[in-house]
PQR file of N, CA, C, O and H, with PARSE charges and radii, in Angstrom:
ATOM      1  N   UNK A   1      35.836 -24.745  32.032 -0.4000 1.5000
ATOM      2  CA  UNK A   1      35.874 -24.009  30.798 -0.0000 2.0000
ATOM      3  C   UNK A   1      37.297 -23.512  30.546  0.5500 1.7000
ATOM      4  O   UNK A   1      38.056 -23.292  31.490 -0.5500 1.4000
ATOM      5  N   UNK A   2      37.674 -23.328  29.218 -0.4000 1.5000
ATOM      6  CA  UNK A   2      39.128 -22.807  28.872 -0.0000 2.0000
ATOM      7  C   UNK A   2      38.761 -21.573  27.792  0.5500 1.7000
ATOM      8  O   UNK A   2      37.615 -21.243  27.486 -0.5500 1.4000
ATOM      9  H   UNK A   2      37.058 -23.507  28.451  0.4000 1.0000
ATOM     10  N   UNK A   3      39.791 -21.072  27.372 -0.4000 1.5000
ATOM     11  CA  UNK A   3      39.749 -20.356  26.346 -0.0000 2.0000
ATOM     12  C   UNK A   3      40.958 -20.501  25.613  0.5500 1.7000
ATOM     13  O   UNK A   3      42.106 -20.510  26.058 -0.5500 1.4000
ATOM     14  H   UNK A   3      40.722 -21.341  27.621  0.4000 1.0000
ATOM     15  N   UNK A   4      40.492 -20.637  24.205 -0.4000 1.5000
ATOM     16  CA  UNK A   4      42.019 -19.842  23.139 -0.0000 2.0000
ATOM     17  C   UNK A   4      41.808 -18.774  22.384  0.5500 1.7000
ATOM     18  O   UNK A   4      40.802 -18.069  22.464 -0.5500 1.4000
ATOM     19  H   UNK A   4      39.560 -20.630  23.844  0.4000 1.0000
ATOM     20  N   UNK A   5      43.139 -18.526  21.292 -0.4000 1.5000
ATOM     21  CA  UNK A   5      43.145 -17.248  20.717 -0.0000 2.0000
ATOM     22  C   UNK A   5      44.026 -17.563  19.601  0.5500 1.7000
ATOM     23  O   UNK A   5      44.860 -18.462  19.494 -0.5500 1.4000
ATOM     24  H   UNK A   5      43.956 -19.098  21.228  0.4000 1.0000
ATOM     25  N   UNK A   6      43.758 -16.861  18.982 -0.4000 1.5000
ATOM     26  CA  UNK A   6      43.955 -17.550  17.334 -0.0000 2.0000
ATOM     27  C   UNK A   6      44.998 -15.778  16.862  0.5500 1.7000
ATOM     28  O   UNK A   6      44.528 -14.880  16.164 -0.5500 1.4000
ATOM     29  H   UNK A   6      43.080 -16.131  19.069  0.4000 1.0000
ATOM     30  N   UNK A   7      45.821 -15.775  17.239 -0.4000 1.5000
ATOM     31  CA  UNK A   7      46.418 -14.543  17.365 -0.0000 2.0000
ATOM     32  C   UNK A   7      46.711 -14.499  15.393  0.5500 1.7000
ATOM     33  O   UNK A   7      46.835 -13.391  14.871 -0.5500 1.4000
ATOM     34  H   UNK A   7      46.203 -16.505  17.806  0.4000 1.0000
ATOM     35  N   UNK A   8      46.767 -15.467  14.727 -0.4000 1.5000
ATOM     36  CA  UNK A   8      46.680 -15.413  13.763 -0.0000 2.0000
ATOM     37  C   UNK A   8      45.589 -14.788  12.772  0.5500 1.7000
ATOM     38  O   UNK A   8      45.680 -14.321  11.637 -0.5500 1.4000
ATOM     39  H   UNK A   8      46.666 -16.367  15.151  0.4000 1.0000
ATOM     40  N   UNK A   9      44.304 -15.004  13.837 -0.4000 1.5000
ATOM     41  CA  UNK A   9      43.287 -14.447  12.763 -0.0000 2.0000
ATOM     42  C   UNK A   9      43.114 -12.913  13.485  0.5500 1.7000
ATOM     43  O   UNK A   9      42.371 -12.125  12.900 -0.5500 1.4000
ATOM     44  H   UNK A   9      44.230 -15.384  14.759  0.4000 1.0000
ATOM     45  N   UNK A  10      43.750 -12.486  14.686 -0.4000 1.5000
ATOM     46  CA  UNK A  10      42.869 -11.339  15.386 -0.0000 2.0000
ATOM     47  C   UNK A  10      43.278 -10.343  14.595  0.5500 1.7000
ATOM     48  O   UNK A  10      44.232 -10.437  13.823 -0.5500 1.4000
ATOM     49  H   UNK A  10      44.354 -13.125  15.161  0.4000 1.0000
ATOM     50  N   UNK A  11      42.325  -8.981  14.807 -0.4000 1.5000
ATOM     51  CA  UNK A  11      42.948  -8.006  14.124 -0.0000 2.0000
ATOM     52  C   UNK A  11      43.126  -6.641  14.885  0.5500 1.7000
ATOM     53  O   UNK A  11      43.056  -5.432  14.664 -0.5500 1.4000
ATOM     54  H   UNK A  11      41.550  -8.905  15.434  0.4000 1.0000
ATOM     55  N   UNK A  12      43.371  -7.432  15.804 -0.4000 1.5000
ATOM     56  CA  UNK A  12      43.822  -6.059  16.646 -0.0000 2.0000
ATOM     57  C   UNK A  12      42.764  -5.031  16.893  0.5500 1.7000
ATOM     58  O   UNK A  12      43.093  -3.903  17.260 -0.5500 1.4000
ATOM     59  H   UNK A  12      43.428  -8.414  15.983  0.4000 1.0000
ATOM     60  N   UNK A  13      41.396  -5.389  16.694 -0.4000 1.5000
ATOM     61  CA  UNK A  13      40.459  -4.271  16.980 -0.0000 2.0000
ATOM     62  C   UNK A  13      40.444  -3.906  17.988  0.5500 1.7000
ATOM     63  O   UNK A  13      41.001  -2.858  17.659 -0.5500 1.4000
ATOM     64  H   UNK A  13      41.129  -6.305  16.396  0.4000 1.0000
ATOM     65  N   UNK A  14      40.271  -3.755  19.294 -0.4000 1.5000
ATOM     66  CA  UNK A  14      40.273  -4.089  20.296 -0.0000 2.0000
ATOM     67  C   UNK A  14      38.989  -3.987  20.858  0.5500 1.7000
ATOM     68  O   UNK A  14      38.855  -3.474  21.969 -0.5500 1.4000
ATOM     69  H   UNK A  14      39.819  -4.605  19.561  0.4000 1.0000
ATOM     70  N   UNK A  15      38.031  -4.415  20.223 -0.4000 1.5000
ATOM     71  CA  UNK A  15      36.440  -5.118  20.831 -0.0000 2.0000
ATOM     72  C   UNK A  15      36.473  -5.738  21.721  0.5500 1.7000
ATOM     73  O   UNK A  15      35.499  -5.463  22.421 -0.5500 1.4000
ATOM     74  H   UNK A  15      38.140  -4.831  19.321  0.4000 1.0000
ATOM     75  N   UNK A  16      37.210  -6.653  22.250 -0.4000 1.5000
ATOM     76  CA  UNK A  16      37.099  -7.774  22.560 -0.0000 2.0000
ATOM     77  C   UNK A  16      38.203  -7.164  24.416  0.5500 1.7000
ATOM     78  O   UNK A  16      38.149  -7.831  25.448 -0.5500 1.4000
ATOM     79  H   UNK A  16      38.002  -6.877  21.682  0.4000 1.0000
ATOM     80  N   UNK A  17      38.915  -6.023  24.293 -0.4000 1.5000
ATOM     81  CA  UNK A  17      39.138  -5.371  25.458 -0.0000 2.0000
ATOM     82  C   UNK A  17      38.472  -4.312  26.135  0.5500 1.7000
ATOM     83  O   UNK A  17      38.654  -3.997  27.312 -0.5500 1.4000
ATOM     84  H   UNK A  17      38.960  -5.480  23.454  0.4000 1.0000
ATOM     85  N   UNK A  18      37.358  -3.553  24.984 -0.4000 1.5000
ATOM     86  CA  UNK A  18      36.458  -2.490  24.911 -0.0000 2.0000
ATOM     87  C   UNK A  18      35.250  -3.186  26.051  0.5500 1.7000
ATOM     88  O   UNK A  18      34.638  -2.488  26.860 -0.5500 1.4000
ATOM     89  H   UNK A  18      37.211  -3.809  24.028  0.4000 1.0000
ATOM     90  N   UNK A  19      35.047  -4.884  25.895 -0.4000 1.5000
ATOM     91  CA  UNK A  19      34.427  -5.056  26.261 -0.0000 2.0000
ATOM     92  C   UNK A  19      34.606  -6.083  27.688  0.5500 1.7000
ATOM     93  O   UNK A  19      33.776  -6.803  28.243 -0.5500 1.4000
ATOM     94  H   UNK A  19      35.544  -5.451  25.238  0.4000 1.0000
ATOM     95  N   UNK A  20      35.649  -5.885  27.919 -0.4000 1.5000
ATOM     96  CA  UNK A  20      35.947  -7.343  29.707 -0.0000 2.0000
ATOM     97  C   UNK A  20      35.666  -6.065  30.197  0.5500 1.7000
ATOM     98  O   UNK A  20      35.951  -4.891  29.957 -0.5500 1.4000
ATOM     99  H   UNK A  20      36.323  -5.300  27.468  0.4000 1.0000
ATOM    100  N   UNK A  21      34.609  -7.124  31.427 -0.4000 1.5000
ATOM    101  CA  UNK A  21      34.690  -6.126  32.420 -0.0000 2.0000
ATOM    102  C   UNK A  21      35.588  -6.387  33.605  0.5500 1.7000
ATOM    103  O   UNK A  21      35.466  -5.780  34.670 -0.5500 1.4000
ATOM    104  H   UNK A  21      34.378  -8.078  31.622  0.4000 1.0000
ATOM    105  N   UNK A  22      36.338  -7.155  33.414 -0.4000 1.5000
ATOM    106  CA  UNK A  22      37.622  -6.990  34.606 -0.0000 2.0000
ATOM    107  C   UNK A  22      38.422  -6.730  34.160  0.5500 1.7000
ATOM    108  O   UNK A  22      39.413  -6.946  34.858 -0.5500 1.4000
ATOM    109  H   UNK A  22      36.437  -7.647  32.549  0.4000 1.0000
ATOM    110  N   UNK A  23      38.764  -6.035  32.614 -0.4000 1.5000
ATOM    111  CA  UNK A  23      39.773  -5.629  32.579 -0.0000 2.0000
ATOM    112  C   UNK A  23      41.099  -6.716  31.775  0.5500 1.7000
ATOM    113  O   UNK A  23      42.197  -6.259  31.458 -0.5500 1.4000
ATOM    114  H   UNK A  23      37.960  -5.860  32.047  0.4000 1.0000
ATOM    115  N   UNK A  24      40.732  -8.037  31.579 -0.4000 1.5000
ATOM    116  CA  UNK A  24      41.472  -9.231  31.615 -0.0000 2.0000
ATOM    117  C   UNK A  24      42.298  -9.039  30.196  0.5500 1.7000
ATOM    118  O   UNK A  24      43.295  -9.758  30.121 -0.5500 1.4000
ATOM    119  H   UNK A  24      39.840  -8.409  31.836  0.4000 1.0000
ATOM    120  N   UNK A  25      42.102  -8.379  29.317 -0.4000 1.5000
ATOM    121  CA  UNK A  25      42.802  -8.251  28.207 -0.0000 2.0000
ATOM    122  C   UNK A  25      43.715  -7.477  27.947  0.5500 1.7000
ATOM    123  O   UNK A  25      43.663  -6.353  28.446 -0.5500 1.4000
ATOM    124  H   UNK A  25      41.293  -7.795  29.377  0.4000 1.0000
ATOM    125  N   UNK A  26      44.883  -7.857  27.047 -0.4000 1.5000
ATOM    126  CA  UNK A  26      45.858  -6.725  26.666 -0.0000 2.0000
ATOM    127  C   UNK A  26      46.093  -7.207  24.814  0.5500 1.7000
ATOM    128  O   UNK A  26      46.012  -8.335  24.326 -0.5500 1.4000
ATOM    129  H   UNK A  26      44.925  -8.771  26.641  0.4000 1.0000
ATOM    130  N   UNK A  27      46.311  -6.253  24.314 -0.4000 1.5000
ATOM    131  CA  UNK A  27      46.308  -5.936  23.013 -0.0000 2.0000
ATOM    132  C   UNK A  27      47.859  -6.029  22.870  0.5500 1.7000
ATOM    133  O   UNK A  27      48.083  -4.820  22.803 -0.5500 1.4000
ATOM    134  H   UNK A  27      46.376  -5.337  24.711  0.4000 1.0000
ATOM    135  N   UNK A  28      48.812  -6.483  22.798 -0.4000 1.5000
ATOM    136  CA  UNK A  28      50.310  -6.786  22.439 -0.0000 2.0000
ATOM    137  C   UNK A  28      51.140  -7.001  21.930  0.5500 1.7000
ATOM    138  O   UNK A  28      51.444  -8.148  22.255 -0.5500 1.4000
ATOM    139  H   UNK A  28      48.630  -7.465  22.852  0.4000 1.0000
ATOM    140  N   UNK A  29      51.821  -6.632  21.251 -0.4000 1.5000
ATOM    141  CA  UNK A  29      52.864  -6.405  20.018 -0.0000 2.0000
ATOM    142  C   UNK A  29      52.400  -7.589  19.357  0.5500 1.7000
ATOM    143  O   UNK A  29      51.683  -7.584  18.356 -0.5500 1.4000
ATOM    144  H   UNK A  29      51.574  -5.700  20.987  0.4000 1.0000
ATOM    145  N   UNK A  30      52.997  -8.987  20.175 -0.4000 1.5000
ATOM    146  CA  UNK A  30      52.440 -10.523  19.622 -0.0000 2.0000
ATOM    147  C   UNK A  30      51.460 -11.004  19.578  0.5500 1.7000
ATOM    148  O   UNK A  30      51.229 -12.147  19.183 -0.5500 1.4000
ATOM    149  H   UNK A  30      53.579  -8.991  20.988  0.4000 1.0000
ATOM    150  N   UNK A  31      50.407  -9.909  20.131 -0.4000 1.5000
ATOM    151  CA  UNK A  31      48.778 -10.358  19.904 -0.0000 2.0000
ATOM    152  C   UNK A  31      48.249  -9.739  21.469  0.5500 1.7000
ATOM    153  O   UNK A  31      48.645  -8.889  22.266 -0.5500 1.4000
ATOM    154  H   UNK A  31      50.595  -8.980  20.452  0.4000 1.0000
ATOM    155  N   UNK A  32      46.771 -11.010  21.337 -0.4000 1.5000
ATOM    156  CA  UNK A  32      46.182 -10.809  22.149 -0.0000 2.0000
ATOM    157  C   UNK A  32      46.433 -11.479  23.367  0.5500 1.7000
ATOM    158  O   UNK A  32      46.605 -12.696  23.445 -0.5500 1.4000
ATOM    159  H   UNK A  32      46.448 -11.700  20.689  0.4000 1.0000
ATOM    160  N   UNK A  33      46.456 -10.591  24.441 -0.4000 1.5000
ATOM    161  CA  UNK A  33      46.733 -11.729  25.601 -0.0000 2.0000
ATOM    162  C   UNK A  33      45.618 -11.360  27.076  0.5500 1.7000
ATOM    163  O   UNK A  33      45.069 -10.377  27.572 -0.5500 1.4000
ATOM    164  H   UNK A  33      46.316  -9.602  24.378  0.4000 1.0000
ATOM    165  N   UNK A  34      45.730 -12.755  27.320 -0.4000 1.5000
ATOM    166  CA  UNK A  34      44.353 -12.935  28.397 -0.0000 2.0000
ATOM    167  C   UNK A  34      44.613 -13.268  29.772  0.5500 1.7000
ATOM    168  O   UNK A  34      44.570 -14.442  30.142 -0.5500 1.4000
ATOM    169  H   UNK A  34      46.176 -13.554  26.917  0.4000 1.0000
ATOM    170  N   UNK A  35      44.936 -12.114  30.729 -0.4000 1.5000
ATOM    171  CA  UNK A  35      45.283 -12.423  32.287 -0.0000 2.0000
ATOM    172  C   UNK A  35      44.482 -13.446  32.602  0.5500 1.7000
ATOM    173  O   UNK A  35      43.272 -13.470  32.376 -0.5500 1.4000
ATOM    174  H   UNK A  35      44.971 -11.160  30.429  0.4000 1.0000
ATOM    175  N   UNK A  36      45.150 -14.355  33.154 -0.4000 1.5000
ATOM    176  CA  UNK A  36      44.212 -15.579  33.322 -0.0000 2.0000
ATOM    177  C   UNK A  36      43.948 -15.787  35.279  0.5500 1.7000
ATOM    178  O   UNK A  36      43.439 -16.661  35.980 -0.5500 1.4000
ATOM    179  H   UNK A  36      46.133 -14.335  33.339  0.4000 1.0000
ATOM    180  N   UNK A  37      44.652 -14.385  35.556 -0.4000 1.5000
ATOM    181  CA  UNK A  37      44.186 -14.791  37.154 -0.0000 2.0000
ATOM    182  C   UNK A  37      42.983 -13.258  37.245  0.5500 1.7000
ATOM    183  O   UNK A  37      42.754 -12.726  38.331 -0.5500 1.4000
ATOM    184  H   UNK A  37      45.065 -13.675  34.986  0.4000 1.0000
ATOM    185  N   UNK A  38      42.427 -12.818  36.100 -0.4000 1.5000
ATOM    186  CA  UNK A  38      41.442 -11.735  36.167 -0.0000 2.0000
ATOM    187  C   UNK A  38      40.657 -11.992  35.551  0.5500 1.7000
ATOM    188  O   UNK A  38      39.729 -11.183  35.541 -0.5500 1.4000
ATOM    189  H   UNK A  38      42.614 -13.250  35.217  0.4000 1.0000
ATOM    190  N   UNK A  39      40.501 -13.397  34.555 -0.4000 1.5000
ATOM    191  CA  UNK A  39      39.582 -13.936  33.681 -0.0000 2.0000
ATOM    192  C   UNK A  39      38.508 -14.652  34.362  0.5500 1.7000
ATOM    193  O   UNK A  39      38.771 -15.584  35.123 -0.5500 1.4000
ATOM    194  H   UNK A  39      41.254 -14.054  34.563  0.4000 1.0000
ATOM    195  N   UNK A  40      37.249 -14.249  34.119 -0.4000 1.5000
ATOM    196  CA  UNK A  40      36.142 -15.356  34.924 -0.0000 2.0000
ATOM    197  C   UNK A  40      35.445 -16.423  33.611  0.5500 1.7000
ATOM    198  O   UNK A  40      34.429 -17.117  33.576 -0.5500 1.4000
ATOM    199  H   UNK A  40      37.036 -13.492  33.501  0.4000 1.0000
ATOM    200  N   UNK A  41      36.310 -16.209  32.824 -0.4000 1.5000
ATOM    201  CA  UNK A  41      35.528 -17.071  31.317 -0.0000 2.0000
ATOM    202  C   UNK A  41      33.884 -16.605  31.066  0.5500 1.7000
ATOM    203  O   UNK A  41      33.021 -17.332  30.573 -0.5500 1.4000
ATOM    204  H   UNK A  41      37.136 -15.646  32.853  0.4000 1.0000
ATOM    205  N   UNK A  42      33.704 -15.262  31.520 -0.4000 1.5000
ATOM    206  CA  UNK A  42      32.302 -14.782  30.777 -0.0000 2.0000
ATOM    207  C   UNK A  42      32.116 -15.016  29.545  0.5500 1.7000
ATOM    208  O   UNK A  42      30.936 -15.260  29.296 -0.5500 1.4000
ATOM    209  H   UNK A  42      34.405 -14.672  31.920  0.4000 1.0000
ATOM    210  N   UNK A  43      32.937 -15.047  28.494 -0.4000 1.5000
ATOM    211  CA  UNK A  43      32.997 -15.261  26.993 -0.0000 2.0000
ATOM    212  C   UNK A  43      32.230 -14.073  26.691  0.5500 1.7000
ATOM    213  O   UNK A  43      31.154 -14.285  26.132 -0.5500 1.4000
ATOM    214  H   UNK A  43      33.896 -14.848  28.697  0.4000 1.0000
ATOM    215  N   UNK A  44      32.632 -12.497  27.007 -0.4000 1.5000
ATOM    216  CA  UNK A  44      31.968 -11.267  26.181 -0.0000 2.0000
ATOM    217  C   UNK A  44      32.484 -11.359  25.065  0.5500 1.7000
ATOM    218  O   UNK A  44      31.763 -11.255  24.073 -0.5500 1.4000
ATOM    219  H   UNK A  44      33.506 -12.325  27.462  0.4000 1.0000
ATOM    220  N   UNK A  45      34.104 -11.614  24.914 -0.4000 1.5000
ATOM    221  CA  UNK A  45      35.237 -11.139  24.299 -0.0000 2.0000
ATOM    222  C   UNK A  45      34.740 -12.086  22.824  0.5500 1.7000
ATOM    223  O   UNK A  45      34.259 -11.632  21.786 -0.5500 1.4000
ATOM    224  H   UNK A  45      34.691 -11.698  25.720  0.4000 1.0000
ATOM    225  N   UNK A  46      35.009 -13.343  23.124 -0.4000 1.5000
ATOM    226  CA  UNK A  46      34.306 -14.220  22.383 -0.0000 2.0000
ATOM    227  C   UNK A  46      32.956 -14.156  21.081  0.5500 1.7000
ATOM    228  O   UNK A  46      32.457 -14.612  20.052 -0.5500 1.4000
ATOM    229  H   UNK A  46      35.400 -13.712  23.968  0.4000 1.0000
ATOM    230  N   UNK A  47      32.941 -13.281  22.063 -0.4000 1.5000
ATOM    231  CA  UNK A  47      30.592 -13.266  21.774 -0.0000 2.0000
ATOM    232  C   UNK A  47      30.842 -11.831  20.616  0.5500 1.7000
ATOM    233  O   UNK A  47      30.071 -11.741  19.661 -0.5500 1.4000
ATOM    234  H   UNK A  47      33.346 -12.910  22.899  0.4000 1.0000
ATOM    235  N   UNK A  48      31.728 -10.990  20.767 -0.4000 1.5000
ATOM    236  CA  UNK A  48      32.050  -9.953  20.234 -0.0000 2.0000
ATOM    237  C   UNK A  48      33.344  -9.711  19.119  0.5500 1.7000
ATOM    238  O   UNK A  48      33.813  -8.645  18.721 -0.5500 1.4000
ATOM    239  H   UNK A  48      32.354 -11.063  21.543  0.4000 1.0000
ATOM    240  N   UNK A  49      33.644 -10.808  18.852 -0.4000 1.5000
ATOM    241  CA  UNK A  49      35.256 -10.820  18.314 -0.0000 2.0000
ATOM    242  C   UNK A  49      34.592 -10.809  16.817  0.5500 1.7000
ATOM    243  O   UNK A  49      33.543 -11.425  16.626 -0.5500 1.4000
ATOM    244  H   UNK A  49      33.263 -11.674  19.176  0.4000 1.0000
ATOM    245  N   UNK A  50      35.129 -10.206  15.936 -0.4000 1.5000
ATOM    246  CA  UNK A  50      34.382 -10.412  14.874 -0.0000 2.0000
ATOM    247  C   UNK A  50      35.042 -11.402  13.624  0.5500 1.7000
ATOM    248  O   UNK A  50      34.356 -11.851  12.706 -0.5500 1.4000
ATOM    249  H   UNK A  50      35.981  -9.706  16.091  0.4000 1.0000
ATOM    250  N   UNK A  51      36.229 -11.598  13.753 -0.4000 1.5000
ATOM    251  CA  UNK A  51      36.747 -12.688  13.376 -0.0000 2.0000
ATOM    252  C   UNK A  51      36.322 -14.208  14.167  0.5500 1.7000
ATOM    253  O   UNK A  51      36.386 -15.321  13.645 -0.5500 1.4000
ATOM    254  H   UNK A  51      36.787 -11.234  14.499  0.4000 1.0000
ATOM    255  N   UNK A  52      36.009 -13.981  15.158 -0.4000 1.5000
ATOM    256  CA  UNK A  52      35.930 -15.344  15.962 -0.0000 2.0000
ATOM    257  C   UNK A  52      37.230 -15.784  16.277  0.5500 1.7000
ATOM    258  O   UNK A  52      37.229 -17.004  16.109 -0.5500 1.4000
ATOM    259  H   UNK A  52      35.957 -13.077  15.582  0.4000 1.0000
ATOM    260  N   UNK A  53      38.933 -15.194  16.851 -0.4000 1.5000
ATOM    261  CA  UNK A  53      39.581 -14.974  16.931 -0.0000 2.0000
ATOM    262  C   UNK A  53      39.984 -15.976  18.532  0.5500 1.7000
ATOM    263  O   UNK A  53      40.947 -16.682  18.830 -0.5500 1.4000
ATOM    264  H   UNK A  53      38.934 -14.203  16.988  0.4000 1.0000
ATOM    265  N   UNK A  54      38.185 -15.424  19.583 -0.4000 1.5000
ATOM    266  CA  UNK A  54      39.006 -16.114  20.550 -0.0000 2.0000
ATOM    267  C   UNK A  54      37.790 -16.975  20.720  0.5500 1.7000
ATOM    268  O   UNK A  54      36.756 -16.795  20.075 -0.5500 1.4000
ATOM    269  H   UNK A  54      37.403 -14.850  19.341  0.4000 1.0000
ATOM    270  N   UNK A  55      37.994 -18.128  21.817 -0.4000 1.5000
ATOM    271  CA  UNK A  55      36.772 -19.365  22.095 -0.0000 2.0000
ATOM    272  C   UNK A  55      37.034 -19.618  23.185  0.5500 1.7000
ATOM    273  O   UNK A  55      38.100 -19.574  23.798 -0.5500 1.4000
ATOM    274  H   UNK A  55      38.833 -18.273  22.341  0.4000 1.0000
ATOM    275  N   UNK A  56      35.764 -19.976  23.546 -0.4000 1.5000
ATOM    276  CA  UNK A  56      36.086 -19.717  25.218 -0.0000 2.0000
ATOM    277  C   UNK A  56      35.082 -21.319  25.102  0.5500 1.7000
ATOM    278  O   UNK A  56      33.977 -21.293  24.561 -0.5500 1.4000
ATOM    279  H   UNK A  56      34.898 -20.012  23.048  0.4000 1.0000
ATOM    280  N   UNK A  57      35.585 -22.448  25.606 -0.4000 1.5000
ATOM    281  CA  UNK A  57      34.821 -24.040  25.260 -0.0000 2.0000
ATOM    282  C   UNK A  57      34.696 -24.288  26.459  0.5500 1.7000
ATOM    283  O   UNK A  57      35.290 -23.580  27.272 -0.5500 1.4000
ATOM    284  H   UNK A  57      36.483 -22.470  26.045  0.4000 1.0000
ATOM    285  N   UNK A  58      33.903 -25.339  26.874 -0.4000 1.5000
ATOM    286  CA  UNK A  58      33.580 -26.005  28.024 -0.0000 2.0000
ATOM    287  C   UNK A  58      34.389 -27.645  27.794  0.5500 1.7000
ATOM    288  O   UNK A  58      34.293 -28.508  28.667 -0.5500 1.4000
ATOM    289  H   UNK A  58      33.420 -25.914  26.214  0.4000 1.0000
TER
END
């Protein structure tokens, strides 16, 4: 599984960090960014983004 992020559509809510539970997200001047050695690809962030901003695919 992978994930992207469409830093173009996000809006900075931060739902989508409200909700990792490891913590894997940061909210960042240039967007959203996704520690990828704390990421287990649960897809909460995904499931909750209300733009549909990030995708987490198989």
């Amino acid at each position: 599984m992978a994930w992207s992020i469409d830093n173009k559509k996000c809006l900075r809510c931060g739902t989508c960090v409200s909700v990792c539970p490891l913590l894997a997200l940061n909210l960042e001047e240039n967007g959203l960014e996704i520690d990828r050695t704390k990421c287990v690809l649960c897809a909460k962030c995904s499931k909750v983004c209300p733009v549909k901003a990030i995708k987490v695919e198989k």
